[in-house]
GUFIMI-412798 format. One line per 10 residues: number of its first residue (from 1); for each residue x, y, z of C-alpha. Coordinates in steps of 0.02 Angstrom, whole numbers, plus 50000, padded with zeros to 5 digits. Layout:
N
NUM> X/Y/Z ~ ...
END
This chain:
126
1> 48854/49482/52195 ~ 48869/49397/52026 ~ 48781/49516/51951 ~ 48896/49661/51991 ~ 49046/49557/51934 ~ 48977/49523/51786 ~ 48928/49718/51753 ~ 49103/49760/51793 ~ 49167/49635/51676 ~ 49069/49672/51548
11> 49136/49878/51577 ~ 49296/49833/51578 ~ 49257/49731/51409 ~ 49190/49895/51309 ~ 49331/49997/51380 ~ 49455/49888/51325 ~ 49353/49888/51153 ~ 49334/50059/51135 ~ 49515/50085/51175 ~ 49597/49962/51058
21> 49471/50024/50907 ~ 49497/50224/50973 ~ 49707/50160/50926 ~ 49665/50091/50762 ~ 49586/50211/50686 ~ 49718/50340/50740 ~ 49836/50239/50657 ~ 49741/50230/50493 ~ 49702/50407/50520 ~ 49891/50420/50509
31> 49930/50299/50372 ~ 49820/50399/50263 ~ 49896/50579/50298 ~ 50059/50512/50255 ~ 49993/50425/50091 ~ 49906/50604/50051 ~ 50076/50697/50093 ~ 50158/50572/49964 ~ 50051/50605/49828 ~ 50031/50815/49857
41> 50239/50803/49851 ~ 50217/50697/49687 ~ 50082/50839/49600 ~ 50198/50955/49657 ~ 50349/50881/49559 ~ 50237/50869/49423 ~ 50237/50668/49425 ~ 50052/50616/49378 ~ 50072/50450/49336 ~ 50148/50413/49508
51> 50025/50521/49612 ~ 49896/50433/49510 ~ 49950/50252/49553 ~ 49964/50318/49739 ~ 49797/50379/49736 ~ 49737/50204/49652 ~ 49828/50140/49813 ~ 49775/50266/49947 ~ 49586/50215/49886 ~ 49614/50022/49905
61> 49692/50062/50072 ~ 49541/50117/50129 ~ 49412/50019/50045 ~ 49511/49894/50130 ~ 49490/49949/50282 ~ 49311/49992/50302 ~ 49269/49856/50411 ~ 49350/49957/50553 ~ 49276/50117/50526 ~ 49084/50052/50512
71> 49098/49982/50660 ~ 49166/50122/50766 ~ 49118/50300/50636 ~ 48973/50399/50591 ~ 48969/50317/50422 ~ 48958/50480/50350 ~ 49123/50529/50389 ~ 49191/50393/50289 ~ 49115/50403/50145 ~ 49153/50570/50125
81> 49320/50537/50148 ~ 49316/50379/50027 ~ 49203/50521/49893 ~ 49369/50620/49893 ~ 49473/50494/49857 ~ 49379/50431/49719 ~ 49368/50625/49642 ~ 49586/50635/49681 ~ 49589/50473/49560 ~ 49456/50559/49422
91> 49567/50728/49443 ~ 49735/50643/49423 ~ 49688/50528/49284 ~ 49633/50722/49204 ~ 49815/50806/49228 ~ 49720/50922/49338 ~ 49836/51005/49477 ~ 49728/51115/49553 ~ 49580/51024/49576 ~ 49702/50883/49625
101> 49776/50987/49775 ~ 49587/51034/49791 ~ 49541/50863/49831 ~ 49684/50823/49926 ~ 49675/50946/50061 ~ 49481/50886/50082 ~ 49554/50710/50104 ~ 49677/50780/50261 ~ 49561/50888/50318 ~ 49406/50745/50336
111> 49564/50650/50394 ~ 49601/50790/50531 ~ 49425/50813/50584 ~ 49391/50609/50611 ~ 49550/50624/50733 ~ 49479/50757/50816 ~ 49301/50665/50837 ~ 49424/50532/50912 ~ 49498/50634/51056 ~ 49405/50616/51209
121> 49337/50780/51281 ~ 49179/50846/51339 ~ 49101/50906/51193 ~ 49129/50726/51117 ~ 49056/50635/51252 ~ 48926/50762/51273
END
C-alpha cells in the first residue's frame, strides 16, 4: 500500500513539473516574439542603433534564461535559436536590413516551432 502512494505521489510530482516548466517556456516563448516584433518594427523605421541595442537585449534575455530551457529542450533547439540571435547582433552592428529581417524571421520561426514541440498531441508524445 505504501508503495502505490508513493508512485502516485511521485506522478502527481512530474505532472505538476512538467506542467509548471510546459508554462514557462510558453511564456519566454512569448517574451521573445514580442522582443523580435520590436526590433523588425525598428529595421523597418530604419532605426539601427535601437534595433541593435534590442537585439544586445533580446540575446541577454535569453542567455539569461537558459537554465530553463536545458532542463526541459532538445538543446539543439536552443542553440539554434541563441546562433540567430547572435548573427541579428553581427547583421545589425553591419547596417544590413535584409539579412537583418533574414535573421529575424529564423528567430520567430525557431521561436514558433519550440511552441509547437510544446503542445501536447500525439505525434509529440509519440
Amino acid at each position: 500500500m505504501r508503495n502505490a502512494i508513493l508512485s502516485i505521489l511521485i506522478f502527481i510530482l512530474t505532472i505538476t513539473c512538467v506542467y509548471f516548466l510546459n508554462n514557462s517556456i510558453l511564456k519566454l516563448c512569448d517574451n521573445i516574439s514580442s522582443q523580435a516584433e520590436d526590433i523588425e518594427s525598428k529595421i523597418t523605421s530604419d532605426k539601427m542603433e535601437e534595433a541593435y541595442s534590442q537585439s544586445l537585449e533580446l540575446l541577454n534575455f535569453i542567455e539569461e534564461n537558459n537554465n530553463i530551457t536545458s532542463i526541459y529542450l532538445s538543446h539543439q533547439e536552443f542553440d539554434n535559436l541563441l546562433d540567430e540571435s547572435v548573427r541579428l547582433c553581427t547583421y545589425l552592428v553591419h547596417e544590413n536590413a535584409t539579412d537583418a529581417h533574414t535573421s529575424l524571421h529564423l528567430v520567430k520561426h525557431s521561436i514558433e516551432h519550440i511552441k509547437k514541440l510544446q503542445m501536447p498531441n500525439f505525434e509529440n508524445i509519440l
